[in-house]
Structure formats: C-alpha cells, structure tokens
C-alpha positions as CSV (number, residue, x, y, z in Angstrom):
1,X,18.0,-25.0,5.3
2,X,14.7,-26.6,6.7
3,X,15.8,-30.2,4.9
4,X,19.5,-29.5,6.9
5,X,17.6,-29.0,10.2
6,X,15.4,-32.1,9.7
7,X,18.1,-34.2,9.0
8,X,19.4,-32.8,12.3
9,X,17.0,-33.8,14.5
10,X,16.3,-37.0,13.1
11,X,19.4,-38.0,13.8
12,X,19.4,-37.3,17.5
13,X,16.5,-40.3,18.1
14,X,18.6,-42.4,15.9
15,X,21.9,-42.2,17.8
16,X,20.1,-42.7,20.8
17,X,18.1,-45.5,19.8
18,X,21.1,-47.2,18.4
19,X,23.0,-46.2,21.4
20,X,20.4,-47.8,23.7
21,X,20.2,-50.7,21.8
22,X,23.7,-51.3,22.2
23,X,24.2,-50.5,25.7
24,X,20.8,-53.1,26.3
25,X,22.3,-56.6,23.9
26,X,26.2,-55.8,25.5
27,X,25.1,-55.9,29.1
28,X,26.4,-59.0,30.5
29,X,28.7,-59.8,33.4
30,X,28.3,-56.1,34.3
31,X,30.1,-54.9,37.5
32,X,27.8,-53.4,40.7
33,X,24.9,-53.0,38.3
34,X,26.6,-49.9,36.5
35,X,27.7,-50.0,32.5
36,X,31.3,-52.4,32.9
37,X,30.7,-54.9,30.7
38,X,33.3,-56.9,29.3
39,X,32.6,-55.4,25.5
40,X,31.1,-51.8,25.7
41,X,30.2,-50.7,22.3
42,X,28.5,-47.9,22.8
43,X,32.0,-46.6,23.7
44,X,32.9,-47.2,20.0
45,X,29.5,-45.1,19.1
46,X,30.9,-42.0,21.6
47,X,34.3,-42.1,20.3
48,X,33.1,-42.1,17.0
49,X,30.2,-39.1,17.0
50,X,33.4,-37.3,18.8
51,X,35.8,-37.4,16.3
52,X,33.2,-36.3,14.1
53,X,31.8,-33.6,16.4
54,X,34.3,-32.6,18.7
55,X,32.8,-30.8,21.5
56,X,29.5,-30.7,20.1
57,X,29.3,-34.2,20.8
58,X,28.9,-33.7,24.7
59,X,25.3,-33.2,25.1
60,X,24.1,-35.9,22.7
61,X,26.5,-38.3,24.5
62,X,25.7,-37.4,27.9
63,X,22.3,-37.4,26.9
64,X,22.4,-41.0,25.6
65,X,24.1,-42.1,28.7
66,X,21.6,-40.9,31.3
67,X,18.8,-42.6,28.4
68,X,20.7,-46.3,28.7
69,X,20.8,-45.7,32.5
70,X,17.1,-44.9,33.5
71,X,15.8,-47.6,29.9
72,X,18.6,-50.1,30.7
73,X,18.9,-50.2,33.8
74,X,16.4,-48.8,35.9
75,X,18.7,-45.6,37.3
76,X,20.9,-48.4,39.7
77,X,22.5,-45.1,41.3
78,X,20.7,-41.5,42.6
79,X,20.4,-39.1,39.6
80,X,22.6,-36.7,40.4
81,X,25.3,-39.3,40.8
82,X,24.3,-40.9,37.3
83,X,24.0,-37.0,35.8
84,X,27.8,-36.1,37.2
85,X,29.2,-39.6,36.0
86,X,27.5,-39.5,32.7
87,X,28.7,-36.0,32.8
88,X,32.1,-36.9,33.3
89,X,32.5,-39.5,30.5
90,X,30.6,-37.4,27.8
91,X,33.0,-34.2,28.3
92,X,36.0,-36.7,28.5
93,X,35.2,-38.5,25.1
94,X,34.1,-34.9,23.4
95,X,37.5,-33.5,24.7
96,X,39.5,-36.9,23.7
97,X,37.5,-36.8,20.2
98,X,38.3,-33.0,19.3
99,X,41.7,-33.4,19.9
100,X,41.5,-36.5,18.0
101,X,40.4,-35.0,14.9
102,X,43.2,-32.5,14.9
103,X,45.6,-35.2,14.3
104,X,44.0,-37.8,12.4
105,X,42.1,-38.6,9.2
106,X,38.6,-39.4,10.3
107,X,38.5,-41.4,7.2
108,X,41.4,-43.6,9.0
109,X,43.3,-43.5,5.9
110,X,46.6,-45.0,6.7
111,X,48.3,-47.1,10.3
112,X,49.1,-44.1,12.0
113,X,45.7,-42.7,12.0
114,X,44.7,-46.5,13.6
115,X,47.8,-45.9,16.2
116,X,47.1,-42.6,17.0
117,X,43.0,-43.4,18.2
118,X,43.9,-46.4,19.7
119,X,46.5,-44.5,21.9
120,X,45.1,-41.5,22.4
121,X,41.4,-43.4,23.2
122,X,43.1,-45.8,25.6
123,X,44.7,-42.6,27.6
124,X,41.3,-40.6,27.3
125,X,39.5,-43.9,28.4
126,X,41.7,-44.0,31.4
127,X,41.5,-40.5,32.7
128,X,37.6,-40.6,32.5
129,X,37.8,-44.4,34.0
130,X,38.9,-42.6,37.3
131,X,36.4,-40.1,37.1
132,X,33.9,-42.4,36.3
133,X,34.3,-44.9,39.2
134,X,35.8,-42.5,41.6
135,X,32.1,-40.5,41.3
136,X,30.3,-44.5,42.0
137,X,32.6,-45.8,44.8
138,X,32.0,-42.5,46.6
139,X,28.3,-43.2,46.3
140,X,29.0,-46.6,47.8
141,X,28.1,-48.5,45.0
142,X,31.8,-50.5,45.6
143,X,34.4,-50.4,48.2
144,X,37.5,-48.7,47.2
145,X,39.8,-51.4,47.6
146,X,38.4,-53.0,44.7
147,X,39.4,-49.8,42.7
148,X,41.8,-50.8,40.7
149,X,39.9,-54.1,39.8
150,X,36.9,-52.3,38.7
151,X,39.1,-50.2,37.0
152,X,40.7,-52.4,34.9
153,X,37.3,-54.0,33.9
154,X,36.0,-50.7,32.7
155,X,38.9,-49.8,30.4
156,X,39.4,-52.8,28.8
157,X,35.6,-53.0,27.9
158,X,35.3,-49.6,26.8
159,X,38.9,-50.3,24.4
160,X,37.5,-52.9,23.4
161,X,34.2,-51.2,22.4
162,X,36.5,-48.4,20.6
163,X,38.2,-50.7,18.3
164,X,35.4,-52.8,17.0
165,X,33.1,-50.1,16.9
166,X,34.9,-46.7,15.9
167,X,36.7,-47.3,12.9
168,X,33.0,-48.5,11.5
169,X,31.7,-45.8,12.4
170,X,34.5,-43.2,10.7
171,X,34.9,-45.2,7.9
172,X,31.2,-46.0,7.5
173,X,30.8,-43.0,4.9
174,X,33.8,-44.1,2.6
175,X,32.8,-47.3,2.8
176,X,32.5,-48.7,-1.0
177,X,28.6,-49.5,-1.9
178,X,27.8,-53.7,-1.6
179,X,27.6,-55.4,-4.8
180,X,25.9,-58.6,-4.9
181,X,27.4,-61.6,-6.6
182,X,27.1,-65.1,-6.1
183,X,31.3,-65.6,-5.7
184,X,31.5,-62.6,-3.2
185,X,28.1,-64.4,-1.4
186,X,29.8,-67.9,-1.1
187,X,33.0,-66.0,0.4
188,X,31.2,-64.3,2.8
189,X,29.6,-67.6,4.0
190,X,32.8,-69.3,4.3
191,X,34.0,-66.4,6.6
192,X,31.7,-66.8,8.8
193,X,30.7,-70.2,8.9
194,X,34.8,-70.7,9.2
195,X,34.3,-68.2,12.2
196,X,31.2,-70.0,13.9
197,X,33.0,-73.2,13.5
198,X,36.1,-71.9,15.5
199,X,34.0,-70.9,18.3
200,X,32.1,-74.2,18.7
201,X,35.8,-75.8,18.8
202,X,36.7,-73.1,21.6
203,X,33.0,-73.2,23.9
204,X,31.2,-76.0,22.2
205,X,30.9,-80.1,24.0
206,X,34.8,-80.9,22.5
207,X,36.1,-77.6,24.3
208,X,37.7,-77.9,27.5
209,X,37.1,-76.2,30.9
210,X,40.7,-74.0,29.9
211,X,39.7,-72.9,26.6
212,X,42.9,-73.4,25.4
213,X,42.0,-73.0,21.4
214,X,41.0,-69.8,22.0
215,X,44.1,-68.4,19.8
216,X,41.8,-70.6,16.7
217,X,39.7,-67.2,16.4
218,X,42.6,-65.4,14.8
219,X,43.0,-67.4,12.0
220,X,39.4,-66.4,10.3
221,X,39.9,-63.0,11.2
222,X,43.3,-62.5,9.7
223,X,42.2,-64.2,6.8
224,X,39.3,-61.7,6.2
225,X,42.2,-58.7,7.1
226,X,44.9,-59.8,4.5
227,X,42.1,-60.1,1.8
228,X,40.0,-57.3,2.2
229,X,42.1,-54.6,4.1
230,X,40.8,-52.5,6.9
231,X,37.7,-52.3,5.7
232,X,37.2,-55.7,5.5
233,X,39.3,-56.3,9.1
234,X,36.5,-54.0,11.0
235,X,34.0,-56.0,10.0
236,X,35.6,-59.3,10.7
237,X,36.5,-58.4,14.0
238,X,32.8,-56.9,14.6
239,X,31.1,-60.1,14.0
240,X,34.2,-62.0,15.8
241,X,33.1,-60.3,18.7
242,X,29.5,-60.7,18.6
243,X,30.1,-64.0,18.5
244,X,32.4,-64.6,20.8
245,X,29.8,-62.4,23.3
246,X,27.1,-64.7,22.2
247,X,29.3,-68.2,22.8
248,X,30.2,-67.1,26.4
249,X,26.5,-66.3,27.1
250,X,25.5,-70.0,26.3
251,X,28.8,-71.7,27.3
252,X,27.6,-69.9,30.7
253,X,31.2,-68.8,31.2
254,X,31.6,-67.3,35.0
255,X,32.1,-63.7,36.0
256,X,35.2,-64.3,37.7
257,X,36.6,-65.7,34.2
258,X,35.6,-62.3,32.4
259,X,38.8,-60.3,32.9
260,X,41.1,-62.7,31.0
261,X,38.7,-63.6,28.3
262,X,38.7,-59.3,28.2
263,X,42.4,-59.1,27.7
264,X,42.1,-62.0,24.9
265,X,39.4,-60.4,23.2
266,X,41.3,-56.7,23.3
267,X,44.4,-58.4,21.7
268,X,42.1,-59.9,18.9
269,X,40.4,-56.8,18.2
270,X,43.6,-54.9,18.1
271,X,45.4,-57.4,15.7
272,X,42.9,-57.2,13.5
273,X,42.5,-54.0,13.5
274,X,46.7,-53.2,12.9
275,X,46.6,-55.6,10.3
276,X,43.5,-54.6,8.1
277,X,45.4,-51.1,8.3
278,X,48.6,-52.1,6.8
279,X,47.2,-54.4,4.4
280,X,45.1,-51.1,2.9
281,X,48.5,-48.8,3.3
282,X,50.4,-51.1,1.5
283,X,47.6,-51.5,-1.5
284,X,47.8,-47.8,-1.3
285,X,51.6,-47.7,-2.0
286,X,51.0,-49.9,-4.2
287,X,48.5,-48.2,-6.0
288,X,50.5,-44.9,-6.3
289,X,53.6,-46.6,-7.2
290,X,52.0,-47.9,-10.1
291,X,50.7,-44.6,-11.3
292,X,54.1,-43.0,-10.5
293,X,55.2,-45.4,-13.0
294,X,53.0,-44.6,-15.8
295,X,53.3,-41.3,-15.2
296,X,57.3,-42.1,-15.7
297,X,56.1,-43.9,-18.9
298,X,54.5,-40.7,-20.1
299,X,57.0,-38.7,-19.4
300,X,59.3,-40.9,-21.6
301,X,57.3,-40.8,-24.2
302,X,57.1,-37.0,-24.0
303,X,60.4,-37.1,-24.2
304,X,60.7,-39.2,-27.4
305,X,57.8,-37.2,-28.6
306,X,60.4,-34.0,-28.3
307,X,63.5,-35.4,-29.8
308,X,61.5,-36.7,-32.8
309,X,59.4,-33.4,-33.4
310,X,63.4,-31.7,-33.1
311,X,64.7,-34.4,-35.6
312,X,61.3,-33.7,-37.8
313,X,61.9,-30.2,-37.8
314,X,65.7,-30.5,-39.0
315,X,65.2,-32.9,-41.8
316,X,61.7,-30.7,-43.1
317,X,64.1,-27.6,-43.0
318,X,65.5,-27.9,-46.5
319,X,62.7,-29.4,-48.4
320,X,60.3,-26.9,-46.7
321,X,62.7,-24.0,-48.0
322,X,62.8,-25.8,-51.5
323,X,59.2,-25.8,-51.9
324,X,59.1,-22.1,-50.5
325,X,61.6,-21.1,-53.2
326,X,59.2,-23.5,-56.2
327,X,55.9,-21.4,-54.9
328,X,57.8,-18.3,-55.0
329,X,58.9,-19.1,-58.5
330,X,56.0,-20.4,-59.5
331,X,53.9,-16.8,-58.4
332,X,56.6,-14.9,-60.2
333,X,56.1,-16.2,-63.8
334,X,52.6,-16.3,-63.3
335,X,52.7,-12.3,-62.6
336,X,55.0,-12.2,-65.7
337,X,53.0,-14.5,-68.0
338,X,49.5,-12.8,-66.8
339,X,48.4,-15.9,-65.6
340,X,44.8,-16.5,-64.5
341,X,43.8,-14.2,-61.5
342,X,42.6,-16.9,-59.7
343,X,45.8,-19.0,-60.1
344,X,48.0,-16.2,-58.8
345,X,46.1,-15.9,-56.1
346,X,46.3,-19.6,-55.2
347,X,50.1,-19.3,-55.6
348,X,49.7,-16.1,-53.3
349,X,48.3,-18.2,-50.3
350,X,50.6,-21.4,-51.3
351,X,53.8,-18.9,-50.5
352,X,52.1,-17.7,-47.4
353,X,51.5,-20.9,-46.3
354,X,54.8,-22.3,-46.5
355,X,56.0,-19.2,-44.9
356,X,54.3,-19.8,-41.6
357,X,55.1,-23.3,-41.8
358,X,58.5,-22.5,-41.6
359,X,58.1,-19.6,-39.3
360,X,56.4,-22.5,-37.1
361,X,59.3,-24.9,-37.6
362,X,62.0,-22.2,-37.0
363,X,59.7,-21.9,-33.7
364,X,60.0,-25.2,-32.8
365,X,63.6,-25.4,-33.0
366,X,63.7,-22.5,-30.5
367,X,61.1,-23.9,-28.5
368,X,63.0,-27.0,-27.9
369,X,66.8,-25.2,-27.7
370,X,67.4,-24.0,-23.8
371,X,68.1,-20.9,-22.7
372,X,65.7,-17.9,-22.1
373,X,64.6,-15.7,-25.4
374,X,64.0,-12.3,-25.5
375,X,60.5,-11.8,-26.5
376,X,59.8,-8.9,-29.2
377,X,56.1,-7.0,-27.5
378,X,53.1,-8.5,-29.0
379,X,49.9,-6.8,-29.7
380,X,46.7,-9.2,-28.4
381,X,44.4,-7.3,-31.0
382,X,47.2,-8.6,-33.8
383,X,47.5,-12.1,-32.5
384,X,44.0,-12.6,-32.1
385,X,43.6,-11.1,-35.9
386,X,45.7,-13.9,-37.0
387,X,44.6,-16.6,-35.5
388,X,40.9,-16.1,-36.5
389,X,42.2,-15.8,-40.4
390,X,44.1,-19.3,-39.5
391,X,40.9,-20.7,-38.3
392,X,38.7,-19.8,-41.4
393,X,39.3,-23.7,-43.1
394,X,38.6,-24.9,-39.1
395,X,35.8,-23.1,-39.1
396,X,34.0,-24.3,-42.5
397,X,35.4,-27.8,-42.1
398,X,33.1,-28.1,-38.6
399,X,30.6,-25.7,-39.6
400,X,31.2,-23.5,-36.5
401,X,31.0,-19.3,-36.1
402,X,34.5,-18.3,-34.5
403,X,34.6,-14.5,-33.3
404,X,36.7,-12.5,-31.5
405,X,36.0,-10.4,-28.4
406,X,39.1,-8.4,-27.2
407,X,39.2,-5.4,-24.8
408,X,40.3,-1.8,-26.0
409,X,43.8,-0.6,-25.1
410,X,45.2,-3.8,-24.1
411,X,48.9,-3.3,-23.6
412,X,51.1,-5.4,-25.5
413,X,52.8,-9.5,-24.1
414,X,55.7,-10.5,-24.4
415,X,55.5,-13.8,-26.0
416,X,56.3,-15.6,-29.2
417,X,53.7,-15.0,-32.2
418,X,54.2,-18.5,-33.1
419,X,53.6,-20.4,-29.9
420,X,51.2,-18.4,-29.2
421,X,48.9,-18.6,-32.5
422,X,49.5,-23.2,-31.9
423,X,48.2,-22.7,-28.4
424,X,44.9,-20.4,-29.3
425,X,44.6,-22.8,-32.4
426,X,45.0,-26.0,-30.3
427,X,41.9,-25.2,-28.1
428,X,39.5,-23.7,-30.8
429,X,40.4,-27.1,-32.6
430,X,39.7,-29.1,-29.2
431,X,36.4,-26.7,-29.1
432,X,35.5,-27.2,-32.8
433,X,35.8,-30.7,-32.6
434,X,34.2,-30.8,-29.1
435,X,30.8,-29.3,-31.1
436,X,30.8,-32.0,-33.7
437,X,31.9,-35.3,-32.0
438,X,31.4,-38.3,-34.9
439,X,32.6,-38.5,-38.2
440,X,29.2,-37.1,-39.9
441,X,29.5,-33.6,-41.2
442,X,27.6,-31.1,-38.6
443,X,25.1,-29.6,-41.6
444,X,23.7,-33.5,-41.9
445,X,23.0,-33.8,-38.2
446,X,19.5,-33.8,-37.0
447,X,18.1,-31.9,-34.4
448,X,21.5,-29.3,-34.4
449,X,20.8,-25.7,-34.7
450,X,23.0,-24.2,-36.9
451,X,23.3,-20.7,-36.2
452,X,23.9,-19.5,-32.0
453,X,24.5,-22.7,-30.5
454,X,28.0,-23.5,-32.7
455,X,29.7,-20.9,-31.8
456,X,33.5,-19.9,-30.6
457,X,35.0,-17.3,-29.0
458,X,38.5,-16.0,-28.9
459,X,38.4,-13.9,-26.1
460,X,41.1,-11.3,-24.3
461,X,41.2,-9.0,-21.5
462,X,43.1,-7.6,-18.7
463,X,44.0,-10.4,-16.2
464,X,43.3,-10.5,-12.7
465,X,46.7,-10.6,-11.4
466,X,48.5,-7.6,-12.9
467,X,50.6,-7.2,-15.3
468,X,49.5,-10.0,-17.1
469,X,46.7,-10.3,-20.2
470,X,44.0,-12.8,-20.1
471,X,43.4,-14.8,-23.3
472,X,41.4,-17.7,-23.6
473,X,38.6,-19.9,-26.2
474,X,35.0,-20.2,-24.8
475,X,32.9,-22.5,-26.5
476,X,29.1,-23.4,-26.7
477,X,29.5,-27.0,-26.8
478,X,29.1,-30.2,-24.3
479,X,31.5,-29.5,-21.8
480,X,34.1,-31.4,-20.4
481,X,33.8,-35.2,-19.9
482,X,34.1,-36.0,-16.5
483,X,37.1,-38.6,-17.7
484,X,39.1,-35.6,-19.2
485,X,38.2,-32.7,-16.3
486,X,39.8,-35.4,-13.7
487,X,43.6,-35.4,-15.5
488,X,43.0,-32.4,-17.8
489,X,45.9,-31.2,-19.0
490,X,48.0,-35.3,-18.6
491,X,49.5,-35.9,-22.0
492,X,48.0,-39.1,-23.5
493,X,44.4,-38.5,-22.0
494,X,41.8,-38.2,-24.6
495,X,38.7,-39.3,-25.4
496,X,38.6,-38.8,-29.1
497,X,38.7,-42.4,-31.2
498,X,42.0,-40.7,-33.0
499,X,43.5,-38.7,-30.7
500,X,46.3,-38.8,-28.7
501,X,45.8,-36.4,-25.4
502,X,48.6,-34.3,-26.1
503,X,47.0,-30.7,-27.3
504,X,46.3,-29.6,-23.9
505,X,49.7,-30.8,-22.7
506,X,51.2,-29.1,-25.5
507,X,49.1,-25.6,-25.0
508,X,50.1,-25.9,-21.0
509,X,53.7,-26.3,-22.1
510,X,53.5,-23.3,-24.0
511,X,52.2,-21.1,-21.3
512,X,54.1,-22.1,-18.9
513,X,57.4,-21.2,-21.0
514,X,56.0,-17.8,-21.4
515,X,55.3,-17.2,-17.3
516,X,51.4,-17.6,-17.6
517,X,48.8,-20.4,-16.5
518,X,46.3,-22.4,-17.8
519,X,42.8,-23.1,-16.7
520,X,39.9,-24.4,-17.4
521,X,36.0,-24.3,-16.2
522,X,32.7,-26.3,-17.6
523,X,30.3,-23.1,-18.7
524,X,30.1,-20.7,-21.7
525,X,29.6,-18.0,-19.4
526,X,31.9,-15.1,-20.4
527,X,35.1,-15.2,-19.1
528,X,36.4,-11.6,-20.2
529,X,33.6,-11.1,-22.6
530,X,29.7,-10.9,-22.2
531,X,28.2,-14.7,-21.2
532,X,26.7,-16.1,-24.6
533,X,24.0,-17.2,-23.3
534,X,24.5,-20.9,-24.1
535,X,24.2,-23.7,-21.1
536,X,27.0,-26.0,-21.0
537,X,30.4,-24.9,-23.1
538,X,33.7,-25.0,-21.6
539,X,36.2,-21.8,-20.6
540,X,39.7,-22.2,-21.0
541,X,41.8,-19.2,-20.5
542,X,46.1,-18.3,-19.9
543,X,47.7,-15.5,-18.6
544,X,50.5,-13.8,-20.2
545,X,52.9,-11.1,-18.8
546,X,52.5,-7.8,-20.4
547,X,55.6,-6.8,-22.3
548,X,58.2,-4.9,-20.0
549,X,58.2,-1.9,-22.1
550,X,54.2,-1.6,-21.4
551,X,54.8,-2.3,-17.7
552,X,56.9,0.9,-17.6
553,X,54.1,2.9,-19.2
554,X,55.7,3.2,-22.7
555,X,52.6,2.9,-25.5
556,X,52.6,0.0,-27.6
C-alpha cells in the first residue's frame, strides 16, 4: 500500500512537468496571449489522463492548467478569470473522458474506438471552446466579434493536440517493448530523413510563397501507417507534426496564414490516424482468421481421429474375442492339468485383461454411436478402487506413490465405468509423466527424492454445485507449462517429444458427455482432500451428476 501511494504522488509532478513542458515548446502564434495555439498537445495529455481517470482527472488537469498559465505565461488574465476558465476546460475534458471510457477500449483496439474519440473529443472540445472563450472575451481579453474566429482557432488546435497526442498516450502501455536491430535502425532513418526531406521541399529556399507541396507530407506518413499499423501511424504523425511546427517557426510563416496551415495539419493527423487503425483491424482479422482456420484443421483431424478409432474398434472386435476365448482356454486346461500356480495366475490376469479391453472397446463403440444412454449408478469408492488397481504397472513404470482420498457416504454418479476409469487414467498418466519428464528412469535421477515429493492423488468429494460429485488427480510435480495452461484442454497441444495433445481433449470430451466440467489449477494444494504439502503440482478436477435414484434420497 505505501509503494501504491508513492507511485501516486510521484506521478502528479510528472504529469505536470510534462504537461508544462508541452504547453511551453507548442506556444507559438498564440491568440491574445492565452493557450490557442495552432497545435495544443497538452490537449492530447488531458484527453488522455481522462479516459483513464474519468472524473478523477479534473483536479490534476485543472491543476496543470493554472501551472502552464502562471510558468508559461506569466498569468496574462486576473486569477479568478484563469481559475474559472481552467475550471471550465478541466471538468469538460474529465466529463468528455468518463463518458469516453464507457464506450471505448482505452487500449484503442479497433477503428471504431479511433471514430468514437475523435467524435466525441471534437464535440467535448467544442462545448468547452465556448466556455472557455466566452469566460476571456467577457474579461476583455478580445472583442466578441472576433468570437467565432478565435473560436475556430482553439478547436482545431486542441483536435489537433487530441489526435497526435491521445492515442500515444492510451496505447502507450500496450505498446510492444523496442528491439534494436540494425534493419529496423536503417528503416527508421529512412522515415524520417524521407520526412525531413519533404518539409525542406514544402518551407525550404525551392518552396514557394503558396506552399503548394504541402500534400508531399502524406506520403511518409502513410507509408509508416500501412507498414506498421496504428501503432506505428501515431508515431509518424507525432514526429510529422513536430516538424512541421518546427519548419513554420524558421520558414517565419505569418499569423494570419496559421488557420489554413491548422486545417491541413488536422486533415493529416486525422488520415493518419484512420489509416494506422484499419491497417491494425485488418491484421487482426487476419490474424483470427488464420487461427479460425487451424482450429478448422483440428477439428478435422478430430474428426478423422473418430472415424478411425470407430473403424479400429470394429475390425479389433473379432480378434480381441478370439484371443479372449484362447486365454480362457488356455486357464482352463491349466486348472485341469495342475499347471504351475504361477502360470494360472498369469492366465488369470491375461483373461482379465482382455476383458476390459473389450469392455473398453464395446465403450467406444457406444461412445461414438448418438443418442443419449441410460447410465446404470456408479459408486465413486468402486471407481476409484479400480482405477488405482489399473494404475499399479503406471505406477512402478514411473516410480510414483498413487493413493486415493475419497469422502465417506458419497452418493452414487451416473456415468459409464469405462469412460470414466480412461478419463481418471488419462490425467494420473499426464501427472505420472509430468514427474518424470526425459527418458531416464526416475530411480537414476539425481537430486530426486523418492519418497513424498512423487506422489499422486485420486481424489473425490461432494461438489460444490449440488447434485454433482467432485473427482479429480492432484499431483506433486512441476506444474503446468505456461505453453499448455494458455490452450489447455486444445487437441494437438503438447509439449511432450512423443505426444500428440489429445488426452486432455479426450478426458474433456468425456465429461462433458456425462453433464460435468473440467478444470484445472497450478498447486498441489488439496482440492477435496487435505493439501500435501508439496509446492508446485497441478489440480485437475470434473464434476459428475449424482445418479437420479440418489438425488431422490434412495441409498446406493
């Protein structure tokens, strides 16, 4: 909190330095000694901090005014008539910023954000122009037939101030970080040598008294807009107008000149500006269209993936049921020959082997048929019983400790056994292998403690949203790679040398056809289940509906 306050106040001397030091380098050709000049950025800096702030804007603003007036220039009205002016124009650029930010992105992210603060400043910048100059003339600073003049002169230089300035300001914290290179060094120094030598053609000896080239400036600009977007367009038409303010200063251009070389310089800014935005909307299209298509090329791989897994599961029908018949023949003249004990007990687990695989086949034939199945109840306590005697070879193969935490009197999901037992198997797989990354074996990897750190649970417990059951994998291991936690569950993202990014697509699959939902969180705290301990470790957890029967308070 005391860091937050600091950085507070020490931005309040650097606005208004900043806002000084603007106000002091863009006052030239000024009108009656007050700030009309024709390029106002410190405009740009108000609208800016107010579509930030809002309304808290208003005293900093004002404040910063009434500092450029007495620094600047020497108070050139009484200071109650400079307190209500600045007055004026600080609550009308707060009020025109906060409704502002209702409406637009302050990050400027597309044209109609651009539109909307260019409209909605040039209307604000009006209303407070009135206010502004009605407060001076009153104080006889002007006569009020030259109104509409002075007027004019003030809103052009403070829209002009709005568009080079604001969007740098909004976009200054999304602004990508500079990268030095010698290419992007040479471009930059072609931009704005190609700019410098476009003004000497417009206001150096070979221009003429009409400055008839001044259209010459657009081309630079534009060029810096089509290539580099908006980003790139704000900062083109920044230094386009700095020096075109600097050229006009030493081509000694006269006052009475000022209002049409205004109305050019607004129409540059502006142009810029438009373009730059639609440059960066159209990479943005462009840029979503191309990862609509992928994910179009994922989904028809998925699909292929389907049709071939339904295909696979067709033709391993019969030989699957042949070898189930073998192993079952196999087991029974070993129990009639009194075999070796250890050899019927091999045959024992071939059979049962081959019996789940066909049980998961048989699944996956349903899985992929339409229509909704009627779900036989499920006790957790069961499932959870079996899928830790499934993960026994997991478990030795990565040298991990896989227990089970389930809460008493769970009532019984409706879900297929199956399914269920791939999905919890698919994540303690994902977890095992999560815990022993490479290809050595974890017992010959240094520096690994072997006993508390490794460790899995397969976890259950009422959900939060009722009638469902929470079930989900916690592990002790590295977490989630900052790749993988950005498209979690997209097919085809992995970042295993082998894999193919399809288990957690497959487990989401899964849960969603049984009414539940996945998630995930870095942290091996306990999610239904005491926290291990552990730092780091990753959490991921389903829902399933409890079985209707339960939900009408039948026992399971």
């Amino acid at each position: 909190m005391p860091q937050t306050v600091r950085r507070r106040w020490m931005f309040i001397p650097a606005y208004l330095a900043a806002h000084m030091f603007l106000d002091w380098i863009s006052f030239i050709h000024a009108v009656s000694s007050i700030n009309i000049t024709p390029w106002n950025p410190p405009a740009g800096l108000m609208m800016g901090l107010s579509v930030l702030l809002g309304l808290r804007a208003v005293p900093l603003v004002w404040l910063g005014l009434t500092a450029a007036d007495i620094v600047v220039r020497d108070l050139p009205v009484a200071l109650g008539t400079a307190l209500l002016a600045n007055g004026i124009v600080a609550l009308g650029y707060g009020a025109a910023g906060g409704m502002l930010r209702k409406v637009i992105d302050p990050g400027l992210s597309s044209l109609r954000d651009i539109v909307l603060l260019l409209g909605g400043s040039a209307a604000a910048v009006l209303v407070i122009g009135l206010g502004f100059i009605a407060v001076h003339t009153a104080a006889g600073l002007f006569d009020w037939a030259r109104f509409p003049e002075v007027l004019l002169r003030f809103w052009t230089g403070e829209i002009i101030g709005i568009a080079v300035l604001t969007p740098m300001v909004l976009m200054a914290r999304r602004m990508p970080a500079l990268r030095w290179s010698w290419g992007g060094a040479a471009e930059i120094l072609a931009q704005g040598a190609l700019i410098g030598f476009t003004l000497w053609l417009d206001f150096g000896p070979l221009a003429s008294s009409q400055y008839e080239h001044f259209y010459l400036l657009f081309l630079p600009a534009i060029a810096v807009a089509v290539r580099h977007g908006l980003g790139g367009a704000v900062l083109a038409s920044a230094a386009t107008q700095a020096g075109l303010i600097a050229a006009i200063q030493v081509a000694g251009v006269d006052t009475a000149r000022m209002a049409h070389f205004q109305l050019l310089m607004l129409t540059l800014a502006i142009t810029i500006l438009l373009l730059g935005a639609v440059v960066s909307e159209r990479r943005r299209v462009e840029d979503r269209l191309r990862v609509r298509q992928s994910d179009l090329a994922h989904a028809s791989r998925l699909i292929e993936a389907g049709e071939m897994a339904a295909a696979l599961a067709h033709e391993l029908n019969q030989p699957l049921a042949a070898t189930m018949g073998y192993a079952r023949a196999a087991r029974k003249i070993a129990r009639l020959e009194e075999a070796s004990p250890r050899l019927t007990e091999i045959l024992d687990k071939t059979v049962t082997q081959a019996e789940r695989a066909d049980r998961v086949i048989r699944s996956l034939r349903d899985f992929v048929r339409k229509g909704d199945r009627d779900r036989a109840p499920l006790p957790v306590a069961t499932l959870i019983a079996d899928c830790l005697t499934l993960a026994g070879p997991l478990a030795s193969r990565h040298a991990v400790e896989i227990a089970a935490e389930v809460a008493p009197a769970l009532p019984a999901i409706a879900g297929d056994a199956v399914q269920l037992q791939q999905a919890i198997l698919n994540l303690v797989r994902n977890a095992a292998e999560a815990m022993t990354p490479d290809a050595t074996r974890p017992e010959e990897q240094p520096g690994r403690e072997q006993s508390g750190r490794r460790r899995i649970v397969i976890f259950a417990c009422p959900a939060a949203q009722p009638g469902f059951v929470a079930i989900g994998v916690r592990d002790t291991g590295p977490g989630l790679a900052e790749v993988v936690e950005r498209n979690l569950f997209a097919p085809f993202v992995t970042t295993k040398p082998t894999g193919m990014g399809l288990g957690l697509s497959i487990v989401r699959t899964i849960v969603d056809s049984h009414g539940g939902t996945l998630t995930a969180r870095s942290g091996g705290g306990g999610s239904g289940g005491a926290a291990n301990g552990a730092e780091g470790g990753t959490v991921f957890q389903f829902t399933i509906p409890v079985h209707a029967k339960d939900r009408e308070g039948e026992s399971a």
